[in-house]
C-alpha positions as a Markdown table, in Angstrom:
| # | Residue | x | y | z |
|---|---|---|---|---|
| 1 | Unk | 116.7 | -135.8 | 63.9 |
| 2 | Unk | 120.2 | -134.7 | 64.2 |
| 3 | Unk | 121.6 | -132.7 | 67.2 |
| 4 | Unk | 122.6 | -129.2 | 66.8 |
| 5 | Unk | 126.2 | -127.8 | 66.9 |
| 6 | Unk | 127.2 | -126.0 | 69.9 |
| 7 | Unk | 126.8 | -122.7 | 67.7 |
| 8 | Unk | 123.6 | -123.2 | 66.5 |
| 9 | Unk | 122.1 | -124.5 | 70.0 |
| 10 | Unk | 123.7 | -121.1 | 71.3 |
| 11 | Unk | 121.9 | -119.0 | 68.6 |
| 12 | Unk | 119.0 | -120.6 | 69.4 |
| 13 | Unk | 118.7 | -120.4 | 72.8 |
| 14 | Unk | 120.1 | -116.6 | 72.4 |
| 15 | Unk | 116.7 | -116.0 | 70.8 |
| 16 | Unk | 114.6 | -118.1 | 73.6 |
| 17 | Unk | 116.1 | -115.7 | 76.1 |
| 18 | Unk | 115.0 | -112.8 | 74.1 |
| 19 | Unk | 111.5 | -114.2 | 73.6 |
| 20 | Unk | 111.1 | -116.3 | 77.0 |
| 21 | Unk | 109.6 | -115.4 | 80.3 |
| 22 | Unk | 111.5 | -118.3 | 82.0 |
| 23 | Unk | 114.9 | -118.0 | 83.0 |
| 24 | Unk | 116.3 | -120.8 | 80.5 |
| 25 | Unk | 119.6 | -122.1 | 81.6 |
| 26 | Unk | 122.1 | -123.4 | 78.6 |
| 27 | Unk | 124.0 | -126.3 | 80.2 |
| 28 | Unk | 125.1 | -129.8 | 79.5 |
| 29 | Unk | 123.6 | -130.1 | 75.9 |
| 30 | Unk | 120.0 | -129.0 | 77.4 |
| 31 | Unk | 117.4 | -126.6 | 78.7 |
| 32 | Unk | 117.1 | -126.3 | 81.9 |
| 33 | Unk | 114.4 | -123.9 | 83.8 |
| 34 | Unk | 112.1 | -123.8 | 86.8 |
| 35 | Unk | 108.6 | -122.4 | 86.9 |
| 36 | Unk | 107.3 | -121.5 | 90.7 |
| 37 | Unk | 103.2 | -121.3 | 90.5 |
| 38 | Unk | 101.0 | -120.3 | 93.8 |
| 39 | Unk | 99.6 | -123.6 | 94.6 |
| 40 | Unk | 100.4 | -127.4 | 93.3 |
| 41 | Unk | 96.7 | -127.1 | 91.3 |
| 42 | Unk | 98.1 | -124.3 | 89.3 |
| 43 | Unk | 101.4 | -126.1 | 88.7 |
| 44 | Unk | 99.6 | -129.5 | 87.8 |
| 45 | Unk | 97.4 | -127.5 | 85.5 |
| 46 | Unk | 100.4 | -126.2 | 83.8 |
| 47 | Unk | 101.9 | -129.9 | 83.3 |
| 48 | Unk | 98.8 | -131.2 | 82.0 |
| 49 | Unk | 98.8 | -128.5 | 79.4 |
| 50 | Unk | 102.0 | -129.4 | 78.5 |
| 51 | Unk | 101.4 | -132.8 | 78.4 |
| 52 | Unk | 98.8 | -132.3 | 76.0 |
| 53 | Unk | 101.4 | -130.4 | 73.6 |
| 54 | Unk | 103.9 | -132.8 | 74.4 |
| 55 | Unk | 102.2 | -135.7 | 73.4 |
| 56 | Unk | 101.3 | -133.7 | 69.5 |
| 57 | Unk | 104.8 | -133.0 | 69.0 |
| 58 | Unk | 106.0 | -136.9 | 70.5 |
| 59 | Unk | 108.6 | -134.9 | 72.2 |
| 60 | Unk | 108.5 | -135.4 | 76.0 |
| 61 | Unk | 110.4 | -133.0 | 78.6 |
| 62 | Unk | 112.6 | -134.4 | 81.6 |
| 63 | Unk | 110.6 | -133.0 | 84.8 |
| 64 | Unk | 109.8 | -132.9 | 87.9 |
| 65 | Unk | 107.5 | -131.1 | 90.4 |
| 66 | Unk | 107.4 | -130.7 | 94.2 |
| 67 | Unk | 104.1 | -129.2 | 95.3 |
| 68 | Unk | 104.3 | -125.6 | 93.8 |
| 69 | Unk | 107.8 | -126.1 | 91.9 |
| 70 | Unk | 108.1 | -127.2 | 88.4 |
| 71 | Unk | 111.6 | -128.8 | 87.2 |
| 72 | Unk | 112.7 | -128.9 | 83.5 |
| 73 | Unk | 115.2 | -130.3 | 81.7 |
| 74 | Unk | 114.8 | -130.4 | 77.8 |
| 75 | Unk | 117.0 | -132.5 | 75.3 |
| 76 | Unk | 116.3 | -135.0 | 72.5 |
| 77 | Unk | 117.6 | -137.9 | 73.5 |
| 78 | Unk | 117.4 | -140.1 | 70.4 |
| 79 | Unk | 119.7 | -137.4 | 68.9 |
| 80 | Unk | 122.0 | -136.8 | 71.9 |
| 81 | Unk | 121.5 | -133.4 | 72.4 |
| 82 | Unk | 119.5 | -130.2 | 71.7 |
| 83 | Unk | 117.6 | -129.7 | 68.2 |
| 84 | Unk | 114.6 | -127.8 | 66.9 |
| 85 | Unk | 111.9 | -129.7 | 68.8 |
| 86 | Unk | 113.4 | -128.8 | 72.1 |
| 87 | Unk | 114.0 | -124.9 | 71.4 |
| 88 | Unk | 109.9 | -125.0 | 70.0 |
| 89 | Unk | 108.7 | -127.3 | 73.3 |
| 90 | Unk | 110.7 | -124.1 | 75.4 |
| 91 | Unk | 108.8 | -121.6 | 73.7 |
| 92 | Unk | 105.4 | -123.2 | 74.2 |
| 93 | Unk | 106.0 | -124.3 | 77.6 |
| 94 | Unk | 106.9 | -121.1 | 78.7 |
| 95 | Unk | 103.6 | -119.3 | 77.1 |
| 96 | Unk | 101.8 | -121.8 | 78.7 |
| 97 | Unk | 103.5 | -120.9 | 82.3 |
| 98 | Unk | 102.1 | -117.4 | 81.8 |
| 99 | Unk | 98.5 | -118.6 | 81.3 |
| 100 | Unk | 98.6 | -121.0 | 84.4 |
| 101 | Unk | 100.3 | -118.2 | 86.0 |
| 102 | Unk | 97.3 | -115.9 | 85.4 |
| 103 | Unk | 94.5 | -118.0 | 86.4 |
């Protein structure tokens, strides 16, 4: 997969901001956000359901997570930098922040 130009990775994420509940940061030829949940269950929950869509789409994100605090950093590394898969891994991730959020 090849990466995208730096005008097409700003169109994108232009339209991730619009969509996104996340505060999606543009930097350094990735995503980067952070998700706060109440407790560490809910933000373990959340990374398990990401793992889960993760794994379909073979397209893992760069994170961490400190008790209630989740860390993300997308980019496709293979490619060596930003493309589709990453922009669509955002989007789901950050739907699936609102559910956990929620419960």
């Amino acid at each position: 997969m090849k990466s995208m130009s730096t005008q097409e990775a700003q169109q994108a994420f232009n339209v991730l901001q619009q969509q996104a509940q996340a505060p999606w940061q543009l930097q350094d030829d990735s995503l980067h956000t952070q998700w706060t949940f109440k407790n560490f269950l809910q933000a373990m929950a959340f990374m398990n359901a990401v793992a889960e869509v993760a794994e379909r789409m073979n397209h893992h994100p760069d994170w961490s997570n400190v008790y209630n605090r989740v860390n993300v950093r997308l980019t496709t590394h293979d490619a060596g930098g930003l493309t589709a898969l990453d922009f669509e891994l955002a989007q789901a991730m950050d739907s699936l922040a609102v559910n956990a959020s929620q419960s």
